[in-house]
C-alpha positions as CSV (number, residue, x, y, z in Angstrom):
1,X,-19.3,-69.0,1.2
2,X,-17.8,-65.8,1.4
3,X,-18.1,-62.2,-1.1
4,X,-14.8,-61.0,-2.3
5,X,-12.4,-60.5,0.1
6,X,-10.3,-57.4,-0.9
7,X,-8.6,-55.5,2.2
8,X,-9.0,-52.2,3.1
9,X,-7.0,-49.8,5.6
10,X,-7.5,-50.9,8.9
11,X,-9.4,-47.7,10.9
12,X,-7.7,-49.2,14.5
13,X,-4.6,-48.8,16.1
14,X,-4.8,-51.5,17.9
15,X,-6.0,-55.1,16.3
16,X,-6.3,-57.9,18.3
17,X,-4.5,-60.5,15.8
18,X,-6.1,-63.0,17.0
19,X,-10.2,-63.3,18.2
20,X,-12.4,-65.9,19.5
21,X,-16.0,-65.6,19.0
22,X,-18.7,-67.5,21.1
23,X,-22.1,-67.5,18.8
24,X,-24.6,-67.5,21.2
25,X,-28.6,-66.9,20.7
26,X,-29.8,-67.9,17.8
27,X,-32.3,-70.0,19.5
28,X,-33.3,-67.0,21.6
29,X,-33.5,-64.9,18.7
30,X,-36.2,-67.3,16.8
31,X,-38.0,-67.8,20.1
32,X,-38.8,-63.9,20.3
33,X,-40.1,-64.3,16.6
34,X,-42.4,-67.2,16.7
35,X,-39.9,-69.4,14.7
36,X,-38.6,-72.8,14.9
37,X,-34.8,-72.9,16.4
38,X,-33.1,-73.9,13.1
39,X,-34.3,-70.2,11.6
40,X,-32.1,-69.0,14.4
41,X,-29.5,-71.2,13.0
42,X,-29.8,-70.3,9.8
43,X,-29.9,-66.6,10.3
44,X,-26.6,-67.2,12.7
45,X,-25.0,-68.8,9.9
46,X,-25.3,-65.9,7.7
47,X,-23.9,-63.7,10.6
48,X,-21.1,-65.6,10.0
49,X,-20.6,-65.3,6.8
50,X,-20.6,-61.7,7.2
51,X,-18.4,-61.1,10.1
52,X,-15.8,-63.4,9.4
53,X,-15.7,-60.9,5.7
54,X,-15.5,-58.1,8.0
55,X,-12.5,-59.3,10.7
56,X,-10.5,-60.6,7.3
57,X,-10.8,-57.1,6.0
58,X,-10.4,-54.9,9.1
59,X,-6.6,-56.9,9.1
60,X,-7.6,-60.0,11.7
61,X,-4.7,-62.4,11.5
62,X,-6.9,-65.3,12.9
63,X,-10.7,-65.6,13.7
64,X,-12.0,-68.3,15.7
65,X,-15.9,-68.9,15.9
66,X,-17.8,-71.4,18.1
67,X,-20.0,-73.3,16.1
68,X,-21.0,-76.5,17.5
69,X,-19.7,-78.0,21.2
70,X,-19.6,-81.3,22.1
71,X,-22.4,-80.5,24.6
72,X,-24.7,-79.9,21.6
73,X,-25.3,-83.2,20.7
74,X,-27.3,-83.2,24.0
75,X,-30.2,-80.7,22.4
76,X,-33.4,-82.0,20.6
77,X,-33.2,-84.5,18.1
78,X,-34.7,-82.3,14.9
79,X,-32.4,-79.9,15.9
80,X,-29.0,-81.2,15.7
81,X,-30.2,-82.7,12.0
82,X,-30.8,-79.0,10.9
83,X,-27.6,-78.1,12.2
84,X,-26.0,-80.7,10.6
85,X,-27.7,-80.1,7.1
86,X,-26.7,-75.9,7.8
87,X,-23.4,-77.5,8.2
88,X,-22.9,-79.5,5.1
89,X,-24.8,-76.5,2.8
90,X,-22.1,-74.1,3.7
91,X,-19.4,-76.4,3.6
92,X,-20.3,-77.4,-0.3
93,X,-20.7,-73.7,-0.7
94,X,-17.3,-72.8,0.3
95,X,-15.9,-75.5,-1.9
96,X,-17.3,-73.7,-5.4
97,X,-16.9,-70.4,-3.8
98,X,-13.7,-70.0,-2.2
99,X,-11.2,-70.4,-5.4
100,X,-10.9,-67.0,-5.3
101,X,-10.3,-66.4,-1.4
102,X,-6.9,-65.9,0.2
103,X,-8.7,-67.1,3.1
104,X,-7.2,-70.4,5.1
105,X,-10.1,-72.2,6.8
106,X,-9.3,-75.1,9.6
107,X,-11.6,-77.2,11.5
108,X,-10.8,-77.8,15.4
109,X,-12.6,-80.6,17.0
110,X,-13.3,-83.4,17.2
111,X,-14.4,-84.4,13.4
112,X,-14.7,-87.9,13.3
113,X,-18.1,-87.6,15.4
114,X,-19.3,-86.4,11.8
115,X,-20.6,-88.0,9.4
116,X,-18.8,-89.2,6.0
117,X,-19.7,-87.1,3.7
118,X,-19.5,-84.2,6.2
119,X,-15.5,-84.9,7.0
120,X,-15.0,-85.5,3.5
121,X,-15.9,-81.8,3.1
122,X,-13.7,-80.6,5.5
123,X,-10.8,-82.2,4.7
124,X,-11.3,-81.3,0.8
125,X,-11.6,-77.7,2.7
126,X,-8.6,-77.8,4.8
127,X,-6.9,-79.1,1.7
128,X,-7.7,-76.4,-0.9
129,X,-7.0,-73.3,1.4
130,X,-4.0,-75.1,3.0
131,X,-1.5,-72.6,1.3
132,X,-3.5,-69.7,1.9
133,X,-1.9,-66.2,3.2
134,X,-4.6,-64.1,4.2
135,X,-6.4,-64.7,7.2
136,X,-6.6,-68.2,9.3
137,X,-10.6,-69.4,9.9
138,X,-11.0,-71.4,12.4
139,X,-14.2,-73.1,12.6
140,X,-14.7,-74.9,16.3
141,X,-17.2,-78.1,15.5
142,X,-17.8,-80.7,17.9
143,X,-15.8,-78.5,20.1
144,X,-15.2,-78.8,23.6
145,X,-11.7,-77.2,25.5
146,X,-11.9,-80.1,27.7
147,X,-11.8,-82.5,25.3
148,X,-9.1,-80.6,23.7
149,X,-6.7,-80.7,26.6
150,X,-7.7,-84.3,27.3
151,X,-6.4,-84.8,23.5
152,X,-3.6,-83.3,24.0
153,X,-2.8,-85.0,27.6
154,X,-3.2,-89.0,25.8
155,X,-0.9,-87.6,22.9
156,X,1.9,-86.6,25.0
157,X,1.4,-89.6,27.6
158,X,1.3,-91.9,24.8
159,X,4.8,-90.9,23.8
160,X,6.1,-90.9,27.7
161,X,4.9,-94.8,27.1
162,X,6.7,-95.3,24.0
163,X,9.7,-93.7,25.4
164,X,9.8,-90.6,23.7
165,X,9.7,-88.6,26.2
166,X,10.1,-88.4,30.1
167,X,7.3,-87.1,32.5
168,X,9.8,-84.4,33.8
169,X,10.6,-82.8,29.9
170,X,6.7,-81.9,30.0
171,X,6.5,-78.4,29.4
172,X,3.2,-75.9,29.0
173,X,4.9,-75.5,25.4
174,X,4.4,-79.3,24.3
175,X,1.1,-79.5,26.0
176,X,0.1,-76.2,23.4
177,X,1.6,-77.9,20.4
178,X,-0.7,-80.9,20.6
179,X,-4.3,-78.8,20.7
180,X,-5.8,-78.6,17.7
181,X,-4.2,-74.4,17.5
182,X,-0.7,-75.5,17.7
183,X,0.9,-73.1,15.8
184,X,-1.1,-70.7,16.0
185,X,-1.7,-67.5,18.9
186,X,-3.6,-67.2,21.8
187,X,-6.6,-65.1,21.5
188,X,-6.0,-61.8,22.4
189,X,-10.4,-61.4,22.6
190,X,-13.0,-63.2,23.2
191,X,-16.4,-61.7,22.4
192,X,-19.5,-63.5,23.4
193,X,-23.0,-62.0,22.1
194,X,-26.3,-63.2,23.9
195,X,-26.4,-61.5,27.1
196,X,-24.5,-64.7,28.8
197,X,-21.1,-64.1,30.5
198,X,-19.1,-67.4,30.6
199,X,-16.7,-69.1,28.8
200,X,-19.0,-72.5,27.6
201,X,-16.1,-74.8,27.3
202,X,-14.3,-72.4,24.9
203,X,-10.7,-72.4,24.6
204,X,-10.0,-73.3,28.2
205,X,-6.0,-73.4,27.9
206,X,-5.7,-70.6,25.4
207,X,-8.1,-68.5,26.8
208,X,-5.7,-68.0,30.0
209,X,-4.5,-64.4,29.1
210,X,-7.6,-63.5,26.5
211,X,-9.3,-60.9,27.0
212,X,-12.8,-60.9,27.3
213,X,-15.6,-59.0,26.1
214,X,-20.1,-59.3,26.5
215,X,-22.1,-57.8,24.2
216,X,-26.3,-57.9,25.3
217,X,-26.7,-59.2,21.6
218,X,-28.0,-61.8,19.9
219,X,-25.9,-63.2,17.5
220,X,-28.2,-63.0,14.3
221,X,-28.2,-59.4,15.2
222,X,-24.6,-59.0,15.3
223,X,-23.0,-56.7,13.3
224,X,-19.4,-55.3,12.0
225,X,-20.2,-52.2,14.0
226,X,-20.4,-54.9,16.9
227,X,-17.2,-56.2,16.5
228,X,-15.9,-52.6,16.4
229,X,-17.1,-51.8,19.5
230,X,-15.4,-55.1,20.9
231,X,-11.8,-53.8,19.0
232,X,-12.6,-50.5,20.7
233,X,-13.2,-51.9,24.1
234,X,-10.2,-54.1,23.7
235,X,-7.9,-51.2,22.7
236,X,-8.3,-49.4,26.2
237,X,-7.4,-52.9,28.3
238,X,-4.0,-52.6,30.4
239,X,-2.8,-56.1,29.1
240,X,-0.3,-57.3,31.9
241,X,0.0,-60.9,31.5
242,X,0.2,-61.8,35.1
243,X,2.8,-58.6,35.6
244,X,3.1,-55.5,37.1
């Protein structure tokens, strides 16, 4: 799935350790050729493959790319099943190519929307880069921050039920330790190609403090120098966190 993975020196200051990354436009971008959608996909998906390379090198601690919402099951029939066979080639692919990658790959959404053979590949993937130390991948499929906090809201009320716990000991904390990034950061950025300038459902409760970042892009045309220029921008922000 991914070349080899050796770091270099990192040519920032500043590097955000965490980064969210909505991948928008890949329909646009095949439109404006005269191709069918799922070229933009495809094109998109080897963006990927490229960038994630790049932010593991450059000294990202944690990546986080959009790949599929719960909102795109709503888009053309033929579409979705191209999606869904992009998914699974790349998935097999990082199976026989990642032995040799100190890269740790999780999945947050909703997987069991998927079908078998595709969650069988991503828990076989979670499982083999489990003890990973380099960088943490996380891949957002059938994705939707909504849902996420809704997750996370059953999870903890379930245990008020069972006793566990009382309404009043509900803190932000145990409401962050049941989304599927518990553990991990908040973003620091969020960088969204395409032109667009909202947030699509992404991240909703960790976004609160990101900072955000809107590149006139397409995302099949995105490139490492892109992400610079998104580190760059990110180094001159005044992060106050609600302070003075």
């Amino acid at each position: 799935m991914f070349s080899d993975n050796k770091k270099t020196s990192s040519k920032f200051d500043i590097i955000p350790e965490h980064i969210g990354i909505i991948m928008d436009g890949n329909g646009r971008w095949a439109k404006k050729r005269g191709l069918p959608r799922k070229a933009g996909h495809t094109a998109g998906a080897m963006t990927f493959r490229k960038i994630a390379r790049y932010a593991s090198d450059i000294g990202v601690k944690y990546l986080t790319v959009y790949a599929f919402s719960t909102e795109n099951w709503n888009r053309p029939e033929d579409e979705v099943s191209a999606l869904m066979k992009l998914f699974k080639q790349y998935l097999e692919e990082a199976i026989r190519d990642f032995s040799e990658e100190n890269m740790r790959i999780k999945f947050l959404g909703d997987i069991s929307g998927f079908s078998s053979d595709l969650r069988e590949l991503i828990e076989t993937i979670e499982k083999n880069s489990a003890d990973r130390t380099g960088m943490t991948l996380n891949l957002a499929m059938n994705y939707g921050g909504r849902n996420e906090i809704l997750s996370a809201c059953r999870k903890i009320a379930e245990a008020a039920v069972n006793g566990d716990i009382k309404p009043e000991e509900i803190t932000e904390k145990m409401i962050a330790d049941n989304l599927y990034t518990a553990t991990q950061p908040d973003p620091d950025l969020i960088i969204r190609p395409s032109g667009e300038k909202r947030i699509s459902n992404f991240m909703l409760w960790q976004a609160a403090y990101s900072e955000f970042v809107y590149l006139n892009i397409l995302w099949p045309d995105f490139e490492p120098k892109h992400l610079d220029e998104a580190i760059e921008e990110f180094a001159k922000r005044n992060r106050r966190f609600g302070g003075v």
